[in-house]
C-alpha positions as CSV (number, residue, x, y, z in Angstrom):
1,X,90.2,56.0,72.1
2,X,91.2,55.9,75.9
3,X,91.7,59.3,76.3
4,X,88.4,59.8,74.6
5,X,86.5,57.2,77.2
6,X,88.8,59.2,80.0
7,X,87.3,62.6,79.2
8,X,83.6,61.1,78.6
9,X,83.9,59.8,82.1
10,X,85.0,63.4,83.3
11,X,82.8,64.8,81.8
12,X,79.6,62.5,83.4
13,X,80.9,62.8,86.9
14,X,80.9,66.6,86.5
15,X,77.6,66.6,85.3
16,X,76.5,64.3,87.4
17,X,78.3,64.0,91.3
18,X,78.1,61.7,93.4
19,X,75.4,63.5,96.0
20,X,72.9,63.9,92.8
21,X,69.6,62.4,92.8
22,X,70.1,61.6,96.9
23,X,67.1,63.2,98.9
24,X,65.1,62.8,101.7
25,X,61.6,61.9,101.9
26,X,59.5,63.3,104.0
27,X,56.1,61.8,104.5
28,X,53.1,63.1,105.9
29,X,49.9,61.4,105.3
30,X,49.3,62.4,101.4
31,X,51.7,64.8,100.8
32,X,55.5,63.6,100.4
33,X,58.2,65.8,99.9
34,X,61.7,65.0,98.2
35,X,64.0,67.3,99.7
36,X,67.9,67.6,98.3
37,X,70.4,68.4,100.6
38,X,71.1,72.1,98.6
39,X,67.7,72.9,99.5
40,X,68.0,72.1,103.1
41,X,70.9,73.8,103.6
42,X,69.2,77.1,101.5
43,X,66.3,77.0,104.1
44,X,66.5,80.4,107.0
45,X,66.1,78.0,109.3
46,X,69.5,76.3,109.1
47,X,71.9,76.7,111.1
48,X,75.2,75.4,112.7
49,X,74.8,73.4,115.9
50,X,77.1,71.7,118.0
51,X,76.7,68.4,119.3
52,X,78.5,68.1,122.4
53,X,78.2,63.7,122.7
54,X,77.9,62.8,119.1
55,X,76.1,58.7,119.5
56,X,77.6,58.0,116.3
57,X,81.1,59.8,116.2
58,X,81.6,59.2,120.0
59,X,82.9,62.8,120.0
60,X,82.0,66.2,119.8
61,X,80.4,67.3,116.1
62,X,79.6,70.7,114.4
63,X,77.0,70.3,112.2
64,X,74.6,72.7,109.5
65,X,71.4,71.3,110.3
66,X,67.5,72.1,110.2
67,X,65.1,71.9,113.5
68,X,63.3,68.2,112.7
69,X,60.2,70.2,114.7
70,X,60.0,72.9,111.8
71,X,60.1,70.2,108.5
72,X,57.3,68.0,110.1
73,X,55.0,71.6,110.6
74,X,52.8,72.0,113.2
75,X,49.5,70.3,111.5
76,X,51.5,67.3,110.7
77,X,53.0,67.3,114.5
78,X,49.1,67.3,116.2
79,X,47.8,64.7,113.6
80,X,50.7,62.0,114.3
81,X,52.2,60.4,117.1
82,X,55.1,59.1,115.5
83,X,58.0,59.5,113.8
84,X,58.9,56.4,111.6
85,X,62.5,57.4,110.8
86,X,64.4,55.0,108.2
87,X,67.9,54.5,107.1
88,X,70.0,53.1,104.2
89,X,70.5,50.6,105.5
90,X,67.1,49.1,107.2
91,X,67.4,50.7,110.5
92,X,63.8,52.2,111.4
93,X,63.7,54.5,114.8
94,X,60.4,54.9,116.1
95,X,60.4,58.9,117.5
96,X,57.8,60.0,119.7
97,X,56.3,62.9,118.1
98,X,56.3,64.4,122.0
99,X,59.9,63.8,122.2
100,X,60.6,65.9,119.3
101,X,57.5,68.3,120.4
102,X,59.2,68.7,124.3
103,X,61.9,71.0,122.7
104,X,59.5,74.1,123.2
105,X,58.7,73.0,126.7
106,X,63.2,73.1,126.9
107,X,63.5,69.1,126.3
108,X,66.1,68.1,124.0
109,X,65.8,69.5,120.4
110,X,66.2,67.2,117.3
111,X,67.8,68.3,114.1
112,X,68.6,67.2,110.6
113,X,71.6,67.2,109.8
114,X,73.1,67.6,106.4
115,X,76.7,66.9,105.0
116,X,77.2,69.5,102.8
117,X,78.0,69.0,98.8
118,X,81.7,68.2,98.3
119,X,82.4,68.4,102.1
120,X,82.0,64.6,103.4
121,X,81.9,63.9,107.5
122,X,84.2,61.7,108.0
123,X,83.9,58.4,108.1
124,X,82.2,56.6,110.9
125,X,84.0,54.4,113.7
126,X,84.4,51.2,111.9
127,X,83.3,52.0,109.0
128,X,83.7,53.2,105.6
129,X,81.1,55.9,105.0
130,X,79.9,59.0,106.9
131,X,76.7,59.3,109.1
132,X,75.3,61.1,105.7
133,X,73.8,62.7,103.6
134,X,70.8,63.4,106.1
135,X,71.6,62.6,110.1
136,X,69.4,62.5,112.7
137,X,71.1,64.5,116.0
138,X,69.5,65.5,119.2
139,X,71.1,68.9,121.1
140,X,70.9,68.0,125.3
141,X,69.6,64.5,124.7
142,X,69.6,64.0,128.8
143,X,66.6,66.4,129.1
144,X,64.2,64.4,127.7
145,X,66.2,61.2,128.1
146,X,66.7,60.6,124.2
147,X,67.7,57.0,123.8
148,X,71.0,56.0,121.7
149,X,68.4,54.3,119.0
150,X,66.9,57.6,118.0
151,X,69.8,58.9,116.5
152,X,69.4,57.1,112.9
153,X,72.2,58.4,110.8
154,X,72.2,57.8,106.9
155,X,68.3,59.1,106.8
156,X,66.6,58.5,103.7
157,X,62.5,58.7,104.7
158,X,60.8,60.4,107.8
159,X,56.9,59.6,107.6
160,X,54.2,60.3,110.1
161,X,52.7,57.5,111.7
162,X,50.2,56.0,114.6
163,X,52.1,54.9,117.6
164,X,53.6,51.3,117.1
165,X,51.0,50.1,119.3
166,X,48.3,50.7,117.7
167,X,50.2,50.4,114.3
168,X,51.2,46.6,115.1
169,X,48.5,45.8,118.4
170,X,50.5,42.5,119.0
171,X,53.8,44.5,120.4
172,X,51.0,45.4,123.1
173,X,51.0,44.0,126.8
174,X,47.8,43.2,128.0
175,X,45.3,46.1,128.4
176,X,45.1,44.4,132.5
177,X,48.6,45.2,133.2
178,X,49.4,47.8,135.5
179,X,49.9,50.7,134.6
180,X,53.3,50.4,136.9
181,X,54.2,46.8,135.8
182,X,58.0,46.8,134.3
183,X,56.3,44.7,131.4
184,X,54.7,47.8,130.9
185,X,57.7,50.2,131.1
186,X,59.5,47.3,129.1
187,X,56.9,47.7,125.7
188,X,58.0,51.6,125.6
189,X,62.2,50.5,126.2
190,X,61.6,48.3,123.3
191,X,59.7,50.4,120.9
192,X,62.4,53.0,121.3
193,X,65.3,51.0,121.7
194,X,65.4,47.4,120.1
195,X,62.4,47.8,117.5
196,X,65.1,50.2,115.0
197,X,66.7,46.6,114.2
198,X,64.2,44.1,115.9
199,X,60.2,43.0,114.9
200,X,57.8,41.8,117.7
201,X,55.3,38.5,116.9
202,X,56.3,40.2,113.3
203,X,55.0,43.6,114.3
204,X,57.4,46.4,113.3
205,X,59.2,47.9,109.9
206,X,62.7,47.2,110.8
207,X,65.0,44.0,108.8
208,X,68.7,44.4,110.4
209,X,67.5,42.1,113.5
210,X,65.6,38.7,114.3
211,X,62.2,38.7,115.1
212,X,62.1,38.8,118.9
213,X,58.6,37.1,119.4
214,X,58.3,34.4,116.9
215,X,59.3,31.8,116.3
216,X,60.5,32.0,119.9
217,X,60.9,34.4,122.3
218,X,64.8,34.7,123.5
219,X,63.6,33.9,127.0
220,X,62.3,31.1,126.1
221,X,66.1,29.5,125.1
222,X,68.5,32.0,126.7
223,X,69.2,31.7,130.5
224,X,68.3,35.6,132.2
225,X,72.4,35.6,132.7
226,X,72.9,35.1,129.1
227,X,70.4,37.2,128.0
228,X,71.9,40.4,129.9
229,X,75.1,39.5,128.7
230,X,73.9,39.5,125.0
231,X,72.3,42.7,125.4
232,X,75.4,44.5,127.7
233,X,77.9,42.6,125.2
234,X,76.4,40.3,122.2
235,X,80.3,39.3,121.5
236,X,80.6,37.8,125.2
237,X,77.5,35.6,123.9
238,X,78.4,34.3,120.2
239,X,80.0,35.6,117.4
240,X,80.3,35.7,113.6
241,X,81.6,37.7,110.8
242,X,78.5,39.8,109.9
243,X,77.3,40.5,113.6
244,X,76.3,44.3,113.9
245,X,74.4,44.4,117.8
246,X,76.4,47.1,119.6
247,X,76.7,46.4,123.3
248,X,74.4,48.8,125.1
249,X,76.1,50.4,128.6
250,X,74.6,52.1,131.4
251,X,74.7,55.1,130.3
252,X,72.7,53.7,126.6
253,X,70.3,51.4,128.6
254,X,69.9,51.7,132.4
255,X,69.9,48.5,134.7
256,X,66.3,49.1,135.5
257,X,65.6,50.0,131.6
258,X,67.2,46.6,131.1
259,X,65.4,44.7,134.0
260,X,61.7,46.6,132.0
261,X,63.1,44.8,128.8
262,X,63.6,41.5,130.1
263,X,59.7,41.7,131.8
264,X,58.5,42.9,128.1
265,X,60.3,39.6,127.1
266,X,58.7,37.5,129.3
267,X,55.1,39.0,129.3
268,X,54.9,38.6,125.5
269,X,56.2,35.0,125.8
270,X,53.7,34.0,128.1
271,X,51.3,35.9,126.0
């Protein structure tokens, strides 16, 4: 009877692996897409790329991948401004649809990545899964200035979308700010860099992080010391078992990116 239940179980897994019935969605107003990762990697357009500063791996990466630019089309790219980018996992980048578009103009170029059938990446730093099946990866991120939250690994939906702005209106500074204000500056450093895990005054799609404009705005109860040391190093601020903020350096978040943040921060709490 065990051997039986042994070879049934065989027998299922065979028939059914473990990368069956994953896909990714792709979204474009009416017309959605379930793409596998066999037919990705079938396309003429894939190829293998190397990422010289993997965000994720912290190390060089090879990758087979297909140009992000060529699966959203070109109709798709002059109708949206946005790509809304989600992972397993609740993580939600908000990509510029210029910032993928700039690659023809010889800005960075984004890809998708896919981990091949019965060839896993390894594992990520930390933790026990790979950055797959679908990964988000930009080739010379420094030309266009690609931020470290715009590389969402584990992918499962891209969609076409408004800019967050108009999307959610209360993420918006006021319309009588300079156009040079670092409040300003601040509203474009968050959509791109804290809105993947963090909602404003509940606008936003992302769950990981709190809300950062309601109940209470972290200015309002963090000192401007502590607050840069939460961002720089959350684990220099409090800790507990389930914490998942990465520190963000330099070289993820400049000081004046940082010092546009902390004005966002502060504008919205006074608004």
């Amino acid at each position: 009877m065990l051997k039986a239940l042994l070879f049934l179980a065989v027998a299922l897994l065979a028939a059914f692996p473990a990368c069956a019935g994953e896909a990714l969605s792709v979204t474009f107003g009416d017309d959605t897409r379930s793409l596998t990762a066999e037919e990705l990697l079938k396309r003429p357009d894939a190829a293998t790329i190397e990422i010289a500063d993997d965000v994720s791996y912290h190390k060089a990466m090879r990758y087979r991948a297909v140009p992000l630019v060529a699966l959203i089309g070109k109709e798709a790219a002059e109708r949206f401004e946005t790509l809304e980018v989600r992972a397993a996992d609740g993580f939600v980048s908000q990509i510029p649809m210029q910032l993928v578009a700039g690659a023809a103009q010889g800005g960075s170029v984004a890809w998708v990545a896919i981990e091949p059938p019965g060839e896993p990446w390894p594992p990520l730093p930390g933790k026990d899964a790979s950055a797959g099946p679908f990964y988000v990866v930009w080739q010379n991120p420094e030309r266009s200035k690609v931020g470290t939250e715009l590389w969402p690994y584990q992918t499962v939906a891209i969609s076409g979308m408004q800019s967050p702005a108009q999307r959610w209106p209360q993420i918006a500074v006021d319309d009588g700010l300079a156009a040079d204000a670092p409040a300003r500056r601040g509203q474009a450093v968050f959509v791109t860099q804290c809105m993947p895990c963090h909602r404003m005054k509940g606008g936003g799609a992302a769950d990981i992080g709190p809300d950062l404009g309601a109940p209470m705005n972290p200015t309002q109860y963090l000192t401007p010391q502590g607050l840069r040391a939460l961002i720089r190093n959350p684990k220099s601020v409090r800790t507990w078992p389930q914490q998942q903020m990465p520190g963000f350096t330099e070289k993820a978040l400049s000081d004046s990116d940082l010092d546009a943040v902390i004005a966002y921060l502060g504008h919205m709490a006074a608004h």
